[in-house]
N, C-alpha and C positions, 0 to 999 in steps of 0.2 A: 871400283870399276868392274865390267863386264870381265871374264876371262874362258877364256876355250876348255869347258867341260873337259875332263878326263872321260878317257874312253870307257862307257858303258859295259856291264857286265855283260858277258855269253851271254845271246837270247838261246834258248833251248831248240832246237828243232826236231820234229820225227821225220820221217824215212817220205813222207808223204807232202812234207812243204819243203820249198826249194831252199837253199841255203842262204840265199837272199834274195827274197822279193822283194822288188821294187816297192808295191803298195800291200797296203791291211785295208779292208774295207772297215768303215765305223759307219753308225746309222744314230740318225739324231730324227726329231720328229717331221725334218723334211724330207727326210728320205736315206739312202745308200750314199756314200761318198768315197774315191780313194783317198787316203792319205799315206803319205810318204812312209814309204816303215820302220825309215830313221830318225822319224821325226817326234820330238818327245810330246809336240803339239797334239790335239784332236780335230773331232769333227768341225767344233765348234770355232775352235780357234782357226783352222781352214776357211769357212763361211765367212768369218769376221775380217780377216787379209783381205777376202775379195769382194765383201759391202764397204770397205771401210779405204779405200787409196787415197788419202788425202794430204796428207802432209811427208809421207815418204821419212816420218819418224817413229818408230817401235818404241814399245815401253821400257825397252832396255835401256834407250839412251837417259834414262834416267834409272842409275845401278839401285839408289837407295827407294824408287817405289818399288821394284822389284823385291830387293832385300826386305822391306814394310811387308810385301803380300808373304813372302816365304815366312816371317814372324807370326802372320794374324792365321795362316793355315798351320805353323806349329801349335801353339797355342789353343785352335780351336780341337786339333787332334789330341793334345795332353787332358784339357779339357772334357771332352767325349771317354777319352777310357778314363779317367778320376770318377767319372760315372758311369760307369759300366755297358755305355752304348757303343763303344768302338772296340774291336776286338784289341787285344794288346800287339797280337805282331802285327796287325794292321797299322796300329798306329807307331809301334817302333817305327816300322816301316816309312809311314809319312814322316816322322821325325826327321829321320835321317837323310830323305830326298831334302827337308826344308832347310837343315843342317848347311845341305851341300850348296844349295844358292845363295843362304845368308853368306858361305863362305869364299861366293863369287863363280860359283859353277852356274853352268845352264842358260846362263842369264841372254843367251843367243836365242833361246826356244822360245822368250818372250816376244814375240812379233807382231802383234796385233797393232795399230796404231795409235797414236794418242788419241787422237779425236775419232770417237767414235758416238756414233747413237746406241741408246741403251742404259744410261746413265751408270758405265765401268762394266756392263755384264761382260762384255766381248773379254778384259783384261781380268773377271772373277775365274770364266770360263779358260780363260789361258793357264793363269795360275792353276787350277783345278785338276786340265791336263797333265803337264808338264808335273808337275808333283805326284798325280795318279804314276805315270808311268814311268816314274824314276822310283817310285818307292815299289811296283810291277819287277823291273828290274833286278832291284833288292833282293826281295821274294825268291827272286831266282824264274820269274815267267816274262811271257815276251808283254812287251809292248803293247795297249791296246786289248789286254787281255782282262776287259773290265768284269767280269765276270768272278775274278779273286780281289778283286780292288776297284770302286768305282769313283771318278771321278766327283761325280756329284753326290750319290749315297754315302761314300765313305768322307770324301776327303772335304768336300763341302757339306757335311750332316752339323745341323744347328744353326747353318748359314744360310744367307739371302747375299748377294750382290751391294744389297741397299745398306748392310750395313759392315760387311768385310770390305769393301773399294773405300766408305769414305774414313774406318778404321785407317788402313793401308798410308792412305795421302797425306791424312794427317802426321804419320809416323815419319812419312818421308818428308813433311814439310822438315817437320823436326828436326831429322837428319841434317836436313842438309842446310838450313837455316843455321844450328851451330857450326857447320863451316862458315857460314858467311860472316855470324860474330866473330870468328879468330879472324877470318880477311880482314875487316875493318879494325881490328885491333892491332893488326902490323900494320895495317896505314894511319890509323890517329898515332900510333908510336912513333914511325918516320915522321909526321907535321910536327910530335911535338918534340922531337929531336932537333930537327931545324927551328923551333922555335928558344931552342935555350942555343944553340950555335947564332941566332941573330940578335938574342936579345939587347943586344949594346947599337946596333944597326938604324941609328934614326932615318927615320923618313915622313912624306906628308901624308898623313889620310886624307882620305876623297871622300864626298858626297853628291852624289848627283854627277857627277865625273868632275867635279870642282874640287881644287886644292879647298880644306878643309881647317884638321890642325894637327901638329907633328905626332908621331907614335914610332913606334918599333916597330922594325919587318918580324921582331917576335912575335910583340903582342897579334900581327894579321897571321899569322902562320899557325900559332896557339890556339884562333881562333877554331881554325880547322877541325884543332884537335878533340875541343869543347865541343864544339859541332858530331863527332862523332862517335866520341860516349855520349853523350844526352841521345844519341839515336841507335845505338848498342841498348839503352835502357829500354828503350822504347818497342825493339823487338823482343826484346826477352818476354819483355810484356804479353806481344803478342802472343807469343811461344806458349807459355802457359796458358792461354786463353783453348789454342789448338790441344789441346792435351787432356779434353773430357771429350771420349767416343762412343759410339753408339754398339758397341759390337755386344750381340745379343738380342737386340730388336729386333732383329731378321727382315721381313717385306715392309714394312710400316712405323714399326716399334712395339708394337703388342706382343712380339716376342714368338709369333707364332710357330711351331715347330721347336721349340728351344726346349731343354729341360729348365726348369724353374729354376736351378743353382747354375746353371751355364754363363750366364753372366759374368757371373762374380768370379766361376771359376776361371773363363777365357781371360777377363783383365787381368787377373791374378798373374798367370803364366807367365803374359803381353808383358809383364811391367820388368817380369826376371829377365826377361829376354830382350825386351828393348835399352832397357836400362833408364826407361822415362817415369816419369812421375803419373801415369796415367790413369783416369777416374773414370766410371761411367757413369753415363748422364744422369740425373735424376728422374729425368721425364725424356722416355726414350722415342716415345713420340715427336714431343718436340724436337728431339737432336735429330733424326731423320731427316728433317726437313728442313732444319735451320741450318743455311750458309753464312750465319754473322762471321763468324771464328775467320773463314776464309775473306771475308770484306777486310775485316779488322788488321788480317795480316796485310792483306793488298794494299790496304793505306798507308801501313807505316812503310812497307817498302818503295811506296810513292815518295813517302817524304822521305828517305833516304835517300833517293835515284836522286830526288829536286835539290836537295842541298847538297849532293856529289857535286851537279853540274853545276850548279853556282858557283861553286868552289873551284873546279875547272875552267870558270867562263874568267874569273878572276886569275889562274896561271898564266893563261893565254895573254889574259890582258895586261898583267904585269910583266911581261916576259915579250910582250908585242913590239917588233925593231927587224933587227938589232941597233940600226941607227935612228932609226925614222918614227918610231912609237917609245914604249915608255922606257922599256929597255932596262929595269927596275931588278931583276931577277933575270937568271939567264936557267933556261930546261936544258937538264944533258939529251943533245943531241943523239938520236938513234936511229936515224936513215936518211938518205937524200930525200930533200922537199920537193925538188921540181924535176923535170925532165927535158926543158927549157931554160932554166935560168941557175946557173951553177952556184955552187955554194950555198941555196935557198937550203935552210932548214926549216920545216913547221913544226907546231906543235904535237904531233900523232898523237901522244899518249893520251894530252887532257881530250883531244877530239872524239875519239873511243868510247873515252869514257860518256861522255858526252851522247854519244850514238846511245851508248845502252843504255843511260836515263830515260832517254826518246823511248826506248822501248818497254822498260819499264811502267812508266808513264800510263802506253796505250796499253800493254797487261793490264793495270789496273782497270781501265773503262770497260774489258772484257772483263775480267772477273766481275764486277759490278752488274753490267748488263745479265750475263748467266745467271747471278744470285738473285737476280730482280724475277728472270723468266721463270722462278721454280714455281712448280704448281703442287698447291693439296699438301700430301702428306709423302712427295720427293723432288728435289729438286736432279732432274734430267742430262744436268748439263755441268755438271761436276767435272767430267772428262776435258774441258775447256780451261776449267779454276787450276784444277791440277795443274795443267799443260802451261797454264799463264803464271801461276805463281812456282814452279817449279822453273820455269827458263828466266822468271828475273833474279829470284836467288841464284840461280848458279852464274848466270849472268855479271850480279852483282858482285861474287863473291872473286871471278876473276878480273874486272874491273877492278874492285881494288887493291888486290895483290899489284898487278900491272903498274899502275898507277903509283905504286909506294914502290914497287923491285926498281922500276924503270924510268921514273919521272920525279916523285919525290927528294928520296934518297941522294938524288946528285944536282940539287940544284943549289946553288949558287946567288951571292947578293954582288950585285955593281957597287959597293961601296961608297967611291968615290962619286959614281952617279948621284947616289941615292942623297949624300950630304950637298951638294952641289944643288939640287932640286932643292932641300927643306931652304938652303944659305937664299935662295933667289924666289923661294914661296912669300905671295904679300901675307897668306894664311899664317905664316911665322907670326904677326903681328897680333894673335887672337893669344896667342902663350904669354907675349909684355904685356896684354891690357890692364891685367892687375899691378903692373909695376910701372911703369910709364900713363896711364891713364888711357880713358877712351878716344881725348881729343888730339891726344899726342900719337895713339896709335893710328888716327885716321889719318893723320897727318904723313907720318911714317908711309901708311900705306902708299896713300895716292903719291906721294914723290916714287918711291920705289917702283909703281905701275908706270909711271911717265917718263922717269930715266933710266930704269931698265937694272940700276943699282939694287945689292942687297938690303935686303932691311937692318942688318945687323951694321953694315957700312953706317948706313945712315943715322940709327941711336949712339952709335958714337961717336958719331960727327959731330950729332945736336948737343952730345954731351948729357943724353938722358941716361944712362947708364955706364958703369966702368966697365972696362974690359974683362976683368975678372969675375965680376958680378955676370953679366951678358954669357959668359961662358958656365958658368953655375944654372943658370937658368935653364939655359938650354943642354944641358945633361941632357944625356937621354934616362935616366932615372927622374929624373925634376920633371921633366918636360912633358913625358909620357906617361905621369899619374897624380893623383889629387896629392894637393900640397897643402900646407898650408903658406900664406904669403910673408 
């Protein structure tokens, strides 16, 4: 997370500037501008705050693109003096600014907005600054003092926007996507925790919302859990997919501006510093311009979001009462439900959850339509992808903490409901078919529909089964898996 910069080194002053001025004038190709004198931002990032008010969210609120950009401008500075284009205390210098935001400084001077036109220049040009005039600082010179350190000559030299921003996103998908595999790895652990606490727990399954035929509240709980590694696999997947970049193509891919070993050198760094497995493209053309990686991730987090909610449409529904619905499973209660009607408890947590699949959902059709809009050889609208796949993984990833601290963890089986249900299910009579016959079962059924009697009543009534056979049967180890007869 962001944290409050430590105080800045002395700016220098002479006898002839005031001890604190309010502004530094900087000049970009539209002209003269003040900027704040405290502010580690520049010109450029100034312009971009005020093209750019749209969502009233900074690139900070997402710590790990920030920490991505302070890595891919480490990296390209190491980079640069390994070849003797970056002077060495120049780039010490940059070093040690990128040091300080990977280490959670600064990350305040990141203000530009998510969404921006430009496709991430406004967020190149931030990083740029803010690094310019913390490693200025260093040096021991004021702020803005581009003259011994320039933003774009020094700290951006070998770079383009087009391939440091979608470097960067990629890094932080990464980032923070391995938070979200540990999230869902403390919630399939809670489903499968309660799945070995119920497994003796019979009940009927449903089809179509119809009594079905009996199983364990384990085995539907377990499911859960299956459900959620088979979709842990499925991101890693993707993971590695995001994890060949483009850094070193610079405006296109043809590398213009680069030293021909920059490349390899830049990844090289990227890969010590990030600690990721990271390749560069083979055809850096094409990785410009190809948004697959980010569709690829969008979809599996679709289908994460869709089988969350399912899974939550079913707590609800199993847990729907307390007298009057199925009342099957009880949610630990964790606030008033109504404001009218006392004692109402609802479900919040699976609701939540629920909300953010919704939103999940529609990220996806934005990332989708953005990847579709690319033109030529950039696709423009990267700043959207980011934005969208970056708020469902984190999204996600507190959804399912939530959901297992809160909701999981302390629910509860009606037992006695739950045996009471399968004792008065006519669907009990599909587990005797093989032992009493189909015509004996049908028979069974329909009396048991008509006089409201158990089915188990009635096979020992008719004297189709013994009592202790009839109880053998219905184990819930016999009952709830292939046997033979």
């Amino acid at each position: 997370m962001a944290t409050t910069p430590d105080a800045p080194a002395p700016v220098p002053t002479d006898a002839s500037t005031p001890a604190a001025a309010a502004f530094r004038v900087e000049h970009d190709l539209l002209g003269d501008r003040d900027v704040p004198a405290d502010a580690y931002y520049g010109v450029h990032t100034l312009r971009a705050v005020e093209n750019f008010p749209i969502t009233g969210t900074p690139i900070s609120a997402y710590p790990e693109l920030v920490t991505a950009l302070a890595c891919v401008k480490q990296a390209a500075a190491l980079a640069n003096r390994d070849l003797g284009l970056l002077e060495p205390h120049k780039a010490d210098a940059i070093v040690a600014a990128c040091e300080e935001i990977r280490a959670g400084k600064l990350h305040d001077a990141f203000v530009v907005d998510v969404i921006q036109g430009g496709a991430g220049t406004s967020t190149n040009m931030n990083a740029n600054e803010v690094v310019a005039n913390r490693a200025l600082e260093l040096l021991g010179h004021a702020r803005g003092d581009y003259g011994r350190l320039h933003p774009l000559e020094d700290v951006n030299a070998g770079q383009s926007t087009n391939d440091v921003y979608p470097t960067a996103v990629k890094i932080a998908l990464d980032f923070t996507a391995q938070r979200l595999l540990d999230a869902m790895e403390v919630l399939r652990a809670a489903f499968a925790a309660k799945a070995e606490e119920f497994a003796d727990v019979l009940k009927m399954g449903r089809t179509q919302l119809q009594d079905a035929v009996p199983m364990t509240l384990g085995q539907e709980f377990a499911t859960y859990a299956v459900m959620l590694e088979e979709d842990r696999k499925r991101l890693a997947e993707a993971c590695a997919l995001i994890r060949e970049i483009n850094l070193g193509g610079t405006a296109i891919g043809t590398g213009l501006n680069a030293h021909p070993e920059y490349a390899a050198l830049a990844s090289r760094h990227l890969r010590a510093l990030t600690g990721l497995p990271l390749t560069t493209a083979d055809d850096l053309v094409e990785a410009t311009q190809d948004a697959g990686a980010f569709v690829q991730l969008s979809g599996v987090l679709k289908r994460i979001a869709v089988k969350l909610s399912k899974t939550c449409n079913d707590l609800r529904l199993l847990s729907c009462g307390p007298r009057a619905g199925f009342g099957e499973i009880n949610l630990p209660p964790v606030q008033a439900g109504s404001s009218i009607m006392p004692g109402k408890v609802n479900p919040v947590v699976p609701e939540v959850v629920n909300q953010i699949a919704f939103e999940v959902i529609g990220n996806d059709m934005a990332v989708t339509m953005a990847a579709e809009a690319g033109q030529l050889q950039l696709n423009a609208f990267e700043p959207l992808i980011a934005h969208s796949l970056l708020k469902s993984l984190t999204h996600l990833r507190a959804g399912c903490l939530t959901l297992a601290e809160r909701c999981v963890t302390g629910i509860t089986a009606n037992r006695d409901h739950l045996a009471h249900l399968v004792a008065h299910s006519i669907g009990l009579v599909t587990a005797l078919n093989p032992h009493i016959g189909y015509e004996q079962a049908t028979a069974v059924a329909q009396d048991a529909l008509g006089s409201g009697r158990s089915v188990q009543e009635l096979v020992l009534e008719r004297g189709l089964l013994t009592e202790a056979r009839l109880r053998e049967i219905l184990h819930p180890d016999n009952i709830a898996r292939p046997h033979a007869r």
